[in-house]
C-alpha positions in Angstrom: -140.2 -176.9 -170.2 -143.4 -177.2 -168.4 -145.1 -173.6 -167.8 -147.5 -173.3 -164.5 -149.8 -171.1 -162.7 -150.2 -172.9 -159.5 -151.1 -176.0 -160.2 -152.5 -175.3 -163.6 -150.5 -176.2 -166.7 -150.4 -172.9 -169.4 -148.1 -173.9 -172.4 -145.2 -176.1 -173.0 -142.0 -175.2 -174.7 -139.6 -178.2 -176.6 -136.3 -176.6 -177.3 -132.6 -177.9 -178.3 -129.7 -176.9 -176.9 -126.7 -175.8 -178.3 -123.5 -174.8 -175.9 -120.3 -172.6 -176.5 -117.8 -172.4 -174.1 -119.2 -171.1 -171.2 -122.7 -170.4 -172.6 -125.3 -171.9 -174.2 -128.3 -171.0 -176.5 -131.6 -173.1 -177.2 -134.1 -172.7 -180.2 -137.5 -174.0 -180.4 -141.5 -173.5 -180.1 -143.4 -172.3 -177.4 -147.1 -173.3 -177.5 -150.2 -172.1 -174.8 -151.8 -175.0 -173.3 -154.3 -176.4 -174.2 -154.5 -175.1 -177.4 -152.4 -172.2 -179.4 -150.3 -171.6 -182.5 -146.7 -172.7 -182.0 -144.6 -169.7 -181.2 -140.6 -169.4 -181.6 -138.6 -170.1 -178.3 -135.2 -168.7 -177.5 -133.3 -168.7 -174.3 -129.8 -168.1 -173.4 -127.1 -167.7 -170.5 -124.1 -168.8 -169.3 -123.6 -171.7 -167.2 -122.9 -171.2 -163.3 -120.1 -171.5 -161.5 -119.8 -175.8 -159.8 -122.7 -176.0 -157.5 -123.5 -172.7 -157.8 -127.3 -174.7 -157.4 -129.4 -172.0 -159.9 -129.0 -171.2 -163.4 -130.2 -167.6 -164.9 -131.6 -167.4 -168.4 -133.1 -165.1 -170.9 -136.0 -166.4 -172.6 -137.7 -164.6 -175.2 -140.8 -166.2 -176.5 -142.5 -164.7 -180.2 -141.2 -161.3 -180.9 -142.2 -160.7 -177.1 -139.5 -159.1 -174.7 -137.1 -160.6 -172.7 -137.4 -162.4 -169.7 -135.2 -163.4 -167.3 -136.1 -166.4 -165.7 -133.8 -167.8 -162.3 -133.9 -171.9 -162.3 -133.2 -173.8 -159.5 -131.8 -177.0 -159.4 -133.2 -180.5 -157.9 -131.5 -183.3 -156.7 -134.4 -185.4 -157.3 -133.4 -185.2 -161.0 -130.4 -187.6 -160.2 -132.8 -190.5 -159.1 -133.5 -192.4 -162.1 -136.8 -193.2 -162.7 -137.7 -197.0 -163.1 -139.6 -199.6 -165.2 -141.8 -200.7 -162.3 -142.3 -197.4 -160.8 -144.5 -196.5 -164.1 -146.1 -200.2 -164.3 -149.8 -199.8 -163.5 -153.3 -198.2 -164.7 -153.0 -194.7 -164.9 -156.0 -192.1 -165.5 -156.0 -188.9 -166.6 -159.4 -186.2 -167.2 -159.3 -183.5 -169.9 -162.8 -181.8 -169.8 -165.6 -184.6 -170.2 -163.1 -187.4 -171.7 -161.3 -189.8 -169.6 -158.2 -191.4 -170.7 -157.3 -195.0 -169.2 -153.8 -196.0 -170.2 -151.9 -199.3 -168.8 -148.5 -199.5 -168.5 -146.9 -203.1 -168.5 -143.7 -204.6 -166.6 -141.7 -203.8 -170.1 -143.2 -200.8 -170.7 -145.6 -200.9 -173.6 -148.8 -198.8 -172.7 -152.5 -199.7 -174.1 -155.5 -197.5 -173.5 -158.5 -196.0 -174.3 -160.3 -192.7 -173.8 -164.5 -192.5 -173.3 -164.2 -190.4 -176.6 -163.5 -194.1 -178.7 -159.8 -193.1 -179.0 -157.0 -195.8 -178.9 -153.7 -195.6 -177.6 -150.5 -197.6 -177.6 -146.9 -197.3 -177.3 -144.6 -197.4 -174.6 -143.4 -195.2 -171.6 -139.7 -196.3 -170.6 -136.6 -195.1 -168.3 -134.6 -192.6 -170.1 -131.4 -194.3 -171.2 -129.5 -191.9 -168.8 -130.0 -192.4 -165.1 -132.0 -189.5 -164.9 -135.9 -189.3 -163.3 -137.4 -188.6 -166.6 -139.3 -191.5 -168.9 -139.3 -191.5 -172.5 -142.9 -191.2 -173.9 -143.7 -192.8 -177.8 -147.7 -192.9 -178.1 -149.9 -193.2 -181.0 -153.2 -192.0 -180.8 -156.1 -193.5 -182.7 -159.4 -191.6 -183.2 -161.9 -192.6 -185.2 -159.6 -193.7 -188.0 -157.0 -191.1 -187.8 -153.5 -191.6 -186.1 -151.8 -189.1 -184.2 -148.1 -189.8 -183.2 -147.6 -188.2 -179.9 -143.6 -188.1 -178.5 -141.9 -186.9 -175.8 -140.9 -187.1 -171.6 -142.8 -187.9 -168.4 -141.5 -187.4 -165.2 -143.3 -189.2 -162.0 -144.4 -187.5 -158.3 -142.4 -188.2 -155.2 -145.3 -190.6 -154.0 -144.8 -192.1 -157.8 -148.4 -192.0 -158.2 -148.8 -189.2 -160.4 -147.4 -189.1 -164.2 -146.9 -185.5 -166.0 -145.8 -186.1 -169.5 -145.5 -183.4 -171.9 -145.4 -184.0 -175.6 -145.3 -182.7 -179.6 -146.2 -184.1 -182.8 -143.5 -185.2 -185.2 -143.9 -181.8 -187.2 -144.5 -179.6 -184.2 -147.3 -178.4 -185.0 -149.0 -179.4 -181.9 -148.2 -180.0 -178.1 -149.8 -180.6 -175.0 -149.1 -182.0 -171.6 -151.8 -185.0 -170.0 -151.3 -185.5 -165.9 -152.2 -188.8 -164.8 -152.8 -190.6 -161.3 -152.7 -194.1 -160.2 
């Protein structure tokens, strides 16, 4: 999950989901965007009623309170997202560093960043027909490799890419917004 004020990104939480019946439960790490120590995330409820169209959960994030939190649902979910939708140069700005990735007709991605960093990897169509991509990048920078893994999902206009990712151990996260 993808946390915003407006249109500024404030932490990321990765999560798996476990369901019983009726309800389900979820267990992972919350961390602040763009940089914060991983925190434990829980969130629970019970599943709605057939196109009952929102979902209410409790989320509690650290030893913080509980939250309830009301999710809507989108049909644009069911639109599967395509190979050639996310073909192209995308470029993304974090600060003074510039990232230019390029995404080829088979997905494999190449890239660089004005800070000397190197990228490859690939960005293809989850294997459900769903509108999210899956994300594998490894990040190069002067000499040390970062693995970087997770989901992207596309704008409307398919000209903007949000993909929001963790390290192999967890340890880190972040999410990098692109435009072509």
């Amino acid at each position: 999950m993808v946390y915003q004020n407006g249109s500024t990104v404030t932490a990321l939480a990765q999560a798996s989901l476990s369901q019983s019946g009726n309800g389900y439960t979820s267990v992972g790490k919350y961390y602040s965007v763009p940089a914060g120590t991983p925190q434990d995330y829980n969130f629970s409820g019970s599943l709605p009623a057939a196109n009952a169209g929102t979902l209410t959960t409790s989320v509690t994030i650290g030893t913080g309170t509980v939250t309830v939190l009301t999710w809507a649902y989108s049909k644009t979910y069911e639109t599967a997202a395509t190979q050639g939708s996310v073909q192209g140069r995308w470029s993304s700005t974090l600060g003074a560093n510039s990232l230019l990735w390029d995404v080829d007709g088979t997905g494999k991605l190449a890239g660089t960043s004005t800070t000397g960093c190197i990228y490859g990897g690939s960005i293809t169509p989850n294997a459900n027909p769903v509108a999210v991509l899956d994300v594998a990048v490894t990040e190069n920078c002067a000499g040390t490799s970062k693995t970087l893994s997770g989901i992207a999902t596309l704008n409307g206009a398919k000209t903007g890419l949000s993909l929001a990712y963790t390290t192999p151990d967890k340890a880190q996260a972040g999410v990098l917004v692109f435009s072509k």
